[in-house]
C-alpha positions as CSV (number, residue, x, y, z in Angstrom):
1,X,0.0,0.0,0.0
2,X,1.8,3.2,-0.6
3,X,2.0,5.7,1.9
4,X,0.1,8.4,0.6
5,X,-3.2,6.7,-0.1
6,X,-6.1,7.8,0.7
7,X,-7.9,6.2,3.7
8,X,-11.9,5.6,4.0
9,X,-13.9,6.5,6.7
10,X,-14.0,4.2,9.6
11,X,-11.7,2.3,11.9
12,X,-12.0,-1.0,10.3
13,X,-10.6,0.7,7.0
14,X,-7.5,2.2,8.8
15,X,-4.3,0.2,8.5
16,X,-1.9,0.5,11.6
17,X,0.8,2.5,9.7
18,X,-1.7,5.2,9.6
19,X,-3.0,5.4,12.3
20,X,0.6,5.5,13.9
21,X,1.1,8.5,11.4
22,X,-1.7,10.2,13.2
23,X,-0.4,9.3,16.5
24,X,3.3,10.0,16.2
25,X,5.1,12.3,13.6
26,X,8.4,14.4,13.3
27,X,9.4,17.7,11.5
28,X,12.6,18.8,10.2
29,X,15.9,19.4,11.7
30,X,16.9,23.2,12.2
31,X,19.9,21.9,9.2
32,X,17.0,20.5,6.9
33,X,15.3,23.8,7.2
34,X,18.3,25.6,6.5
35,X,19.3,23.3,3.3
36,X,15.3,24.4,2.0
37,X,16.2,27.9,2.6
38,X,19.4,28.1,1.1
39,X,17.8,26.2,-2.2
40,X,14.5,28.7,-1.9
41,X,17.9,31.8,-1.5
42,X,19.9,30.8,-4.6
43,X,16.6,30.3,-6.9
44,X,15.4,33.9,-5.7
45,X,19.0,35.2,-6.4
46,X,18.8,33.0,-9.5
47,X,15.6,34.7,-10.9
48,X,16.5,38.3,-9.9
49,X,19.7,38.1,-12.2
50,X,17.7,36.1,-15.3
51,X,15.8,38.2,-17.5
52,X,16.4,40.3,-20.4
53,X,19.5,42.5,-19.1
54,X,21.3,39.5,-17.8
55,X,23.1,40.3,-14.6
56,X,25.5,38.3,-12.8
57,X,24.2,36.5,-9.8
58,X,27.3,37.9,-7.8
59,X,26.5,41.0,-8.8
60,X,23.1,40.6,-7.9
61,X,23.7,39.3,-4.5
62,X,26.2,42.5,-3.7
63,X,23.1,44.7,-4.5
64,X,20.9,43.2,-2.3
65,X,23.3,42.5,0.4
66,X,24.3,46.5,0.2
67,X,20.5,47.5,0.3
68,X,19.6,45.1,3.3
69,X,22.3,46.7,5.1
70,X,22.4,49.8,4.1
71,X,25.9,50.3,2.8
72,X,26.9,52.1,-0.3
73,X,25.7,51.0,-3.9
74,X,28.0,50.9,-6.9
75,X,26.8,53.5,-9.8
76,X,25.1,51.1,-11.9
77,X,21.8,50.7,-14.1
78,X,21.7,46.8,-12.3
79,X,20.9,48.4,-9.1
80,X,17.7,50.1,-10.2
81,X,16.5,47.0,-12.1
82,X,17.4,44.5,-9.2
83,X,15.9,46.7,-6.5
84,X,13.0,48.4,-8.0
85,X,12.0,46.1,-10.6
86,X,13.3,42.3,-10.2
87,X,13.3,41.8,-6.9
88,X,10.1,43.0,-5.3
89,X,8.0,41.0,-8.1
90,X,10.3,37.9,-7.1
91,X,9.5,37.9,-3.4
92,X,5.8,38.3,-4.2
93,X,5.9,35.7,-6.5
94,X,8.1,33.3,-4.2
95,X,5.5,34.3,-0.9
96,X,2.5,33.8,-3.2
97,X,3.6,30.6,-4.5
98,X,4.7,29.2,-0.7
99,X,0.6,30.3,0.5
100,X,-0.8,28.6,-2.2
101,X,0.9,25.5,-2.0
102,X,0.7,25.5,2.0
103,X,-3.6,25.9,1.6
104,X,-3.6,23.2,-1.0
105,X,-1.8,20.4,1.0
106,X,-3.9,21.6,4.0
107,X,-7.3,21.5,2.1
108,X,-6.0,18.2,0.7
109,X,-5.4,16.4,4.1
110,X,-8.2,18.4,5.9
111,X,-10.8,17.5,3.0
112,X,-8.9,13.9,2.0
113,X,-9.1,15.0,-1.4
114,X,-6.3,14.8,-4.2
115,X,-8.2,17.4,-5.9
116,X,-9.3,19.9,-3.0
117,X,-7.8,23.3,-3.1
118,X,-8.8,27.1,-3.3
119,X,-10.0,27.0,-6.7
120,X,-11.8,23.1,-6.8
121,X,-13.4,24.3,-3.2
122,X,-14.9,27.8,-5.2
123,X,-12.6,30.2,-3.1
124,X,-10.4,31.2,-5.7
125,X,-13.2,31.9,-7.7
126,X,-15.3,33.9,-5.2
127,X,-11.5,36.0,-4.6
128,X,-11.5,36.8,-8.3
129,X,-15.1,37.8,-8.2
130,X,-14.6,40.6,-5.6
131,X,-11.4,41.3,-7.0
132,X,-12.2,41.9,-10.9
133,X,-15.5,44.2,-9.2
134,X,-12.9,46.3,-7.6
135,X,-10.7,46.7,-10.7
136,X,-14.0,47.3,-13.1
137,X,-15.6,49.8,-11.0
138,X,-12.5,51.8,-9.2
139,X,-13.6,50.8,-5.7
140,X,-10.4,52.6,-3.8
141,X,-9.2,53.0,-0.7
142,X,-7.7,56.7,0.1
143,X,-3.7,56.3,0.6
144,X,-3.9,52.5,0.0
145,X,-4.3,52.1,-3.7
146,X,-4.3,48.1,-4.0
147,X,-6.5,48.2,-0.6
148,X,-9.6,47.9,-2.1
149,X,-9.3,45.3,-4.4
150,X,-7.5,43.4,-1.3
151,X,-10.2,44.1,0.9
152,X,-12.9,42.8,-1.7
153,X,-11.0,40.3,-2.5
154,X,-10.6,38.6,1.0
155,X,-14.4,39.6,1.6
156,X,-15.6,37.9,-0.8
157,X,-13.7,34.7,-0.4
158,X,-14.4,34.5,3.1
159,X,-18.2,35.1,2.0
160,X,-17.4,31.9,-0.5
161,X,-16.4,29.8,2.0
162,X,-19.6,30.9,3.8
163,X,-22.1,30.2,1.0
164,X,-20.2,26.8,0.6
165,X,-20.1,25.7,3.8
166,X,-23.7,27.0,4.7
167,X,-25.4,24.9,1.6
168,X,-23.1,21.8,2.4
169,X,-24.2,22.2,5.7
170,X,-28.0,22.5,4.7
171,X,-27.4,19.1,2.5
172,X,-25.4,17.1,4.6
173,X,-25.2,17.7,8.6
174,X,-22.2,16.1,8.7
175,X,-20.5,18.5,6.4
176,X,-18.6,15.7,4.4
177,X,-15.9,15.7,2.5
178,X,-17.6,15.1,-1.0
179,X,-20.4,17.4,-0.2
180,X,-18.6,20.1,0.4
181,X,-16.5,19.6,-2.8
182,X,-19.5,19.1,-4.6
183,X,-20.7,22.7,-3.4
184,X,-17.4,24.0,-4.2
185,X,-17.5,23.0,-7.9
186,X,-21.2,24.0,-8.3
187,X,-20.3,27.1,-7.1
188,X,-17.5,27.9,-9.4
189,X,-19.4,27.4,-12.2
190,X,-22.1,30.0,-10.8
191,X,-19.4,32.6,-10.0
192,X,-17.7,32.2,-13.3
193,X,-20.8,33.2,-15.0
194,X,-21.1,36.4,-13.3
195,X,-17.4,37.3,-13.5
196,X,-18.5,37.1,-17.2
197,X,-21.3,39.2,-16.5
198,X,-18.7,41.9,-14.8
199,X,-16.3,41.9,-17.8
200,X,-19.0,42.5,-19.8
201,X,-20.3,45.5,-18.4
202,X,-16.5,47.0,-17.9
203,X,-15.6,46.7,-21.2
204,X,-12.8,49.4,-21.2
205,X,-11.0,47.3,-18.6
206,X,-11.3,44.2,-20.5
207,X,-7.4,44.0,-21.5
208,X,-6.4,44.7,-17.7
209,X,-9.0,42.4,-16.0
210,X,-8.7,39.9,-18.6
211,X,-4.5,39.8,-18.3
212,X,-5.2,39.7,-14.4
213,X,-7.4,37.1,-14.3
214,X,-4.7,34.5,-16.1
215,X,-2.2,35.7,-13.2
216,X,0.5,38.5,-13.2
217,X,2.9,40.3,-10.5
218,X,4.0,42.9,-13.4
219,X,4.5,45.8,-10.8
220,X,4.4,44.5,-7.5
221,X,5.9,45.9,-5.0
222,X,7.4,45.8,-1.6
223,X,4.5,47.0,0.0
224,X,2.7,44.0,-1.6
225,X,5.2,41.7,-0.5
226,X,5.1,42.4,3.1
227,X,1.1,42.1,3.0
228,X,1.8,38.5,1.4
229,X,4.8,38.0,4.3
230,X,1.8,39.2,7.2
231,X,-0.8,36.9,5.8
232,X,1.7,33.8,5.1
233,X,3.2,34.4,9.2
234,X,-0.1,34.5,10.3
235,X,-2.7,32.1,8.8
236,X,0.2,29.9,8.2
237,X,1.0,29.5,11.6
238,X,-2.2,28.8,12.5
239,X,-2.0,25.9,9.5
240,X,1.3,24.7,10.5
241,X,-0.1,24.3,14.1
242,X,-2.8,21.7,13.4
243,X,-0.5,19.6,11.2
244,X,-0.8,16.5,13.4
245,X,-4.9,16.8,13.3
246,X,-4.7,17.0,9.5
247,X,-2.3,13.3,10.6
248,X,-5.3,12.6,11.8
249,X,-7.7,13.3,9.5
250,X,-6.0,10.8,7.6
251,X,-7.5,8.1,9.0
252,X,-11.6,9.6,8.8
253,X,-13.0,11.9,10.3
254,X,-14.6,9.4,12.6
255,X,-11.5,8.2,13.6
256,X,-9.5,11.6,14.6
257,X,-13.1,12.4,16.8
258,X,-12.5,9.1,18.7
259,X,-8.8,9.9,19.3
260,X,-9.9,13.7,20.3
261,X,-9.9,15.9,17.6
262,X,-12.5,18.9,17.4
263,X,-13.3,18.0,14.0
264,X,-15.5,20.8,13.1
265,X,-13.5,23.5,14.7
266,X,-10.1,22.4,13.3
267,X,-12.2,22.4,10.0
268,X,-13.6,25.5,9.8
269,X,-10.5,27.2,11.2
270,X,-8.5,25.7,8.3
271,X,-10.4,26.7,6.3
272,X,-10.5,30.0,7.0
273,X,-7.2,30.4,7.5
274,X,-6.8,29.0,3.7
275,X,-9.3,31.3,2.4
276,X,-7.8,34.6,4.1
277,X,-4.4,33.2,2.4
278,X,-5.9,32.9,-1.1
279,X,-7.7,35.9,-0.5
280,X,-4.8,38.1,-0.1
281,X,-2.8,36.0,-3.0
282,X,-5.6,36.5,-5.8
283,X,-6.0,40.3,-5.0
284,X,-2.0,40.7,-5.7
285,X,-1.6,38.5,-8.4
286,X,-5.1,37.5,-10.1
287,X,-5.5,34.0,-10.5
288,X,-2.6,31.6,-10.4
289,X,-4.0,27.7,-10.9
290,X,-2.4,24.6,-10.2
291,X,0.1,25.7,-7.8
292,X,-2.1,24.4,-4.8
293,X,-3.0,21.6,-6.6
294,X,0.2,19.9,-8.0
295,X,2.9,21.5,-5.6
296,X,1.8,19.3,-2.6
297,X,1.3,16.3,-4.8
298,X,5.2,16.6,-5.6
299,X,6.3,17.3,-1.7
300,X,4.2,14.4,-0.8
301,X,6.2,11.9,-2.9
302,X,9.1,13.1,-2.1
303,X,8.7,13.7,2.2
304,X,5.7,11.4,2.2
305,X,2.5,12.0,3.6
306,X,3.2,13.3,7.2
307,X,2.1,17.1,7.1
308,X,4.6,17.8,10.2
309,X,7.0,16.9,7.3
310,X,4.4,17.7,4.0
311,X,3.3,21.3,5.1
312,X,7.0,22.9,5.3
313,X,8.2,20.8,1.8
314,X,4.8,22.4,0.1
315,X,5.7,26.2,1.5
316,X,9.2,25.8,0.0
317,X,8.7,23.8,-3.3
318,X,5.3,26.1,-4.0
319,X,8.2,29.3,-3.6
320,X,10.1,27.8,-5.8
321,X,7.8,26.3,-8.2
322,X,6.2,29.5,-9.0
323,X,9.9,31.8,-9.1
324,X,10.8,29.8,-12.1
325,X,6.9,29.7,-13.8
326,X,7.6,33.2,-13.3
327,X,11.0,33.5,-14.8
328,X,9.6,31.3,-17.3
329,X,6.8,33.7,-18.1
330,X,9.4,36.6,-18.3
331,X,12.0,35.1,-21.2
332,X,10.3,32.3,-23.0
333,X,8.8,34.8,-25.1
334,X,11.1,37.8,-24.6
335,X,10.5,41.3,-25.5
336,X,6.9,39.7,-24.7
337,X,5.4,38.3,-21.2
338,X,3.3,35.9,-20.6
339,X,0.8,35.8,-17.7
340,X,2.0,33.6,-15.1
341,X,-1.3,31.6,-14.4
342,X,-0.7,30.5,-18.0
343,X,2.2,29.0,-17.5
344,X,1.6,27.3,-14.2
345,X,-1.4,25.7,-15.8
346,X,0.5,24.4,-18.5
347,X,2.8,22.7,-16.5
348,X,0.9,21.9,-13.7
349,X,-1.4,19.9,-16.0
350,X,1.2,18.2,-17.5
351,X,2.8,17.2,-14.1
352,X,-1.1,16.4,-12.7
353,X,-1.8,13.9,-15.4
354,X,1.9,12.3,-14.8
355,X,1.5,12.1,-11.4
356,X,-2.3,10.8,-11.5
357,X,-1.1,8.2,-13.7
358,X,2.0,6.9,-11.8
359,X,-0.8,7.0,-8.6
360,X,-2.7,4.6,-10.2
361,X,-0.1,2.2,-11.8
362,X,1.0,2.1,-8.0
363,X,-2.2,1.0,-7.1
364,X,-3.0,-1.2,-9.8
């Protein structure tokens, strides 16, 4: 059986390995931490140099070390590219990509789903929704020019998760996994058809609502990045916290109640931690598929299915999954950029069907 199969409902169905998983699990050492850090470093410094004025990653890391420290820059065009342009997009894009991975591998061992994350469980969508009404009808906030379409953004994701969760709840008191996946789906489809229904009634933002809605961090900035760094700290903490209950959710729902998990408060709370988190990402940089979906999938064959283990690989392969989509995007096509969501979906469906089909040949 391999380790990261999914277990039914029930205490008959759960083998012993699992249910030692849920009982006993490890993190990293402070030196493994460091090793992921140092690989998430050198792609950043990486992708700050690539582009299309090559600069040398030496040079690049002078520049940034100088900046953080505050010592004297050398009189060079490379400084205002790295510092103003380069860098702020990459830490957006490298914070955007860790948040995303970390609520899919949470949503996928909370919902015991290969398929749950923000945009199979409707959040994504219902982000996008408030977001693109922002951006079509100016809604502002005074001093904070990104505020409002952060603000809607979040509002109506948490009012997604809401709706979902009220209508799963209406069908099925037990809030189940399928049921609430069901919901999810449903209601992407009905929030798609009004996003339509925006667009088409803001026609003279169609090029910048449709280029956002594929996914871009053209212009982000520091202040951008930070808001991504305060939501990550945050809700991810609160994520990283209940990784052993997700070890137990492992085994059923049933299950982790007998062993004494609260499994409608940890559910809930993850769940809105998760939708905060995707919130914040889709009102910075539109919508960026696959990223939740796939990035976990790859962590978990790699560290295995242990999220004291799986929810620390997914923050730092989702970082550094979506730095080189990103570069990608940037030089593939050079003068000319491509949105990033477009690029992570072409890959990510690529490495979803490979991976979907080496799950099954394991099974068979």
């Amino acid at each position: 059986m391999p380790r990261n199969r999914i277990q039914k409902q029930g205490g008959a169905d759960a083998s012993p390995s699992t249910l030692s998983l849920a009982a006993k699990s490890g993190g990293y050492s402070a030196a493994q931490i460091a090793l992921f850090s140092l690989a998430a470093v050198a792609t950043l410094l990486f992708c700050v140099s690539a582009g299309s004025v090559g600069i040398p990653v030496s040079e690049t890391f002078a520049v940034i070390w100088n900046a953080v420290f505050g010592l004297p820059q050398p009189d060079s065009m490379a400084v205002s590219i790295i510092l103003s342009v380069r860098l702020p997009r990459v830490l957006c894009v490298a914070l955007t990509g860790a948040a995303l991975s970390l609520c899919g591998a949470a949503m996928q061992g909370l919902l015991r789903n290969p398929l749950a994350d923000g945009s199979t469980l409707g959040v994504s969508s219902g982000a996008s929704l408030g977001a693109v009404i922002a951006i079509a009808f100016g809604i502002t906030i005074p001093n904070l020019p990104f505020a409002g379409t952060m603000v809607l953004a979040m509002g109506f994701a948490f009012l997604s998760l809401v709706i979902i969760l009220s209508l799963a709840y209406k069908i099925d008191f037990s809030l189940s996994t399928n049921t609430i996946i069901l919901i999810g789906v449903i209601y992407s489809m009905f929030v798609s058809s009004i996003l339509s229904l925006v667009i088409t009634f803001a026609s003279d933002h169609l090029k910048s609502i449709t280029f956002w809605t594929m996914g871009s961090l053209l212009g982000a900035s520091y202040s951008n990045a930070l808001v991504l760094l305060i939501a990550l700290v945050v809700c991810g903490a609160v994520i990283l916290r209940y990784a052993r209950e997700l070890n137990a959710f492992s085994i059923g729902e049933d299950n982790a109640r007998h062993i004494g998990v609260p499994v409608r408060k940890v559910k809930f709370l993850l769940l809105v931690c998760a939708s905060a988190l995707i919130g914040v990402c889709v009102s910075i940089g539109g919508s960026i598929g696959f990223v939740g979906l796939v990035t976990p999938h790859m962590a978990r064959m790699i560290v295995g299915p242990d999220h004291q283990r799986l929810l620390p690989a997914s923050v730092f392969g989702g970082a550094v999954f979506l730095m080189l989509a990103d570069l990608v995007a940037r030089v593939i096509l050079n003068p000319l950029e491509l949105p990033i969501g477009v690029v992570t979906s072409l890959i990510g469906a690529v490495l979803f069907i490979v991976i979907f089909y080496r799950s099954r040949r394991v099974r068979a």
